[in-house]
N, C-alpha and C positions, 0 to 999 in steps of 0.2 A: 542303304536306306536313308529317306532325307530329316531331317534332324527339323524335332518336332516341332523346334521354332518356325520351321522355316516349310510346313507342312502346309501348303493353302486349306485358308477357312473357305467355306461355303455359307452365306450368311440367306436363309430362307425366311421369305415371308406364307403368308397364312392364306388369307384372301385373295383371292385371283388367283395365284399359282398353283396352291393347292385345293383350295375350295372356288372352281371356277363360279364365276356368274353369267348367269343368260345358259351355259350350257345344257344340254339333256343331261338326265343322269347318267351315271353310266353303265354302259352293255354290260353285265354279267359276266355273259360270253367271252366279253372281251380284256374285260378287268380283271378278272379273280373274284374269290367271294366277298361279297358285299354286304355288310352287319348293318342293317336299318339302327338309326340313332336309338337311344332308349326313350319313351315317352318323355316330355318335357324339356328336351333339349333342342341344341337349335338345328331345325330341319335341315339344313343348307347342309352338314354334315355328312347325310349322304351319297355327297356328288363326292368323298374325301377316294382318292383312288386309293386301295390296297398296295397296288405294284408300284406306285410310286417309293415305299417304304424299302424296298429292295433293289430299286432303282439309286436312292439315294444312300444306301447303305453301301454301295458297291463302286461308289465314286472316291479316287484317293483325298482326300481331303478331310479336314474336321467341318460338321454339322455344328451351326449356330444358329438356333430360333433367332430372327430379327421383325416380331410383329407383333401387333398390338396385344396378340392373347397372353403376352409375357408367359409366365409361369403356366398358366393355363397351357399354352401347347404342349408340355409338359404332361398334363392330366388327361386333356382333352383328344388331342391330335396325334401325338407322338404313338398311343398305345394302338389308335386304328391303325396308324400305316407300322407297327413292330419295329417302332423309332425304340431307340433305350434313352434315357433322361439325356437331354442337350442341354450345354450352355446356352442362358438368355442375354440378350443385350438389353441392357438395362436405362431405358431412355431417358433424356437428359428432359429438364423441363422444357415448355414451348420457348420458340425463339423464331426468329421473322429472319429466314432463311434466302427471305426473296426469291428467285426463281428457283432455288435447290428444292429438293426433296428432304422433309423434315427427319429423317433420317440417315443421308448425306452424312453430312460431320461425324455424327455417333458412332456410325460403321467406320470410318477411318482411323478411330480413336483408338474404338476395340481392336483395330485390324492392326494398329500400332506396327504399323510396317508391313506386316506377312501381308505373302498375295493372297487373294480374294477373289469369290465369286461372288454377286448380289444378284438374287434372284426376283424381283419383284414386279409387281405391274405396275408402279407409278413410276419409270425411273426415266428420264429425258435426259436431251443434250445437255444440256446446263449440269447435270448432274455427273455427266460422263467426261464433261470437259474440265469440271471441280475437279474431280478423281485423278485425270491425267497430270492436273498440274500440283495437285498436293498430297497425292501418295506415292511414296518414293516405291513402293515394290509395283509388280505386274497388280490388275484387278482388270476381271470381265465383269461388267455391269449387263445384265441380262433381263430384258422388260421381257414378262411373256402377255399373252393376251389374254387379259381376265376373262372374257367369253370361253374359253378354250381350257385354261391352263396349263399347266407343265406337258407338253408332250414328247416323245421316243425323240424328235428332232431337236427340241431342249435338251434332255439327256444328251445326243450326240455331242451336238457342239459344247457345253459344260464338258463332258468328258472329254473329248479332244483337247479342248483349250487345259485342264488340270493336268494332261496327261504331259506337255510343255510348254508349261505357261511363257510370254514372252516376256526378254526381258527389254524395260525400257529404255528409252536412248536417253541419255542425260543433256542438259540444255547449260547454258551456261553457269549458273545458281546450282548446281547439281539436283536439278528436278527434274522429274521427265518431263519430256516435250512427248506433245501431243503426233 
């Protein structure tokens, strides 16, 4: 059993991944049962898929909210999909990232070494080529497509890549190279 430092985190976002946009809602049929939000909350919730909470529960890795709902996913998200309380990363104030992704750094910080998955829909080269050159362990950065979200071919590859994550090749500096 691997030693729980050294356990890849899964760092999930909210928006787009789980709560698709532009998407239909989803098939019943094809989902699982599906709890309409309670009055006064926010409709988008809906689209929240069920099966992704057992999809994600079933992946070797630790679960880490990394989205704007901080604590809220927590309250709000975690209980639709039969999440149990996750660790939140906890963002650092704004900062002018430049081409990075405003959450880049932070998830590095947290990830303080351990591999990593990021699952988000804002995440580009820039962010992916940061990662390679300034985290020393493996990390798959994972854009999915906010119309869409997380789908069974997400799943696959996230689980395949957890299941032997790679390791990387050291550059001169002992960084990995890209």
């Amino acid at each position: 059993m691997p030693d729980p430092a050294e356990r890849p985190l899964l760092f999930l976002d909210v928006d787009g991944p789980l709560i698709p946009f532009g998407a239909p809602q989803p098939d019943p049929a094809d989902q699982g049962p599906t709890h309409p939000p309670p009055a006064g909350t926010n409709p988008l919730l809906a689209r929240l898929n069920p099966r992704h909470g057992i999809q994600l529960l079933a992946l070797p890795c630790d679960l880490v909210w990394a989205t704007t709902w901080m604590a809220d996913a927590n309250e709000v998200i975690g209980p639709r999909l039969g999440l149990p309380e996750l660790p939140v990363v906890d963002w650092p104030g704004p900062d002018d990232d430049g081409p990075l992704h405003w959450k880049t750094r932070g998830l590095l910080d947290w990830a303080a070494g351990r591999p990593f998955v990021w699952v988000d829909d804002e995440i580009t080269d820039a962010d992916r080529s940061w990662v390679s050159s300034h985290h020393p362990g493996p990390a798959l950065l994972r854009r999915v497509d906010p119309r869409r979200g997380l789908t069974d071919v997400d799943f696959a590859i996230i689980g395949n890549w957890l299941a032997d994550p790679p390791r990387p090749a050291r550059g001169p500096a002992g960084r990995p190279r890209c």
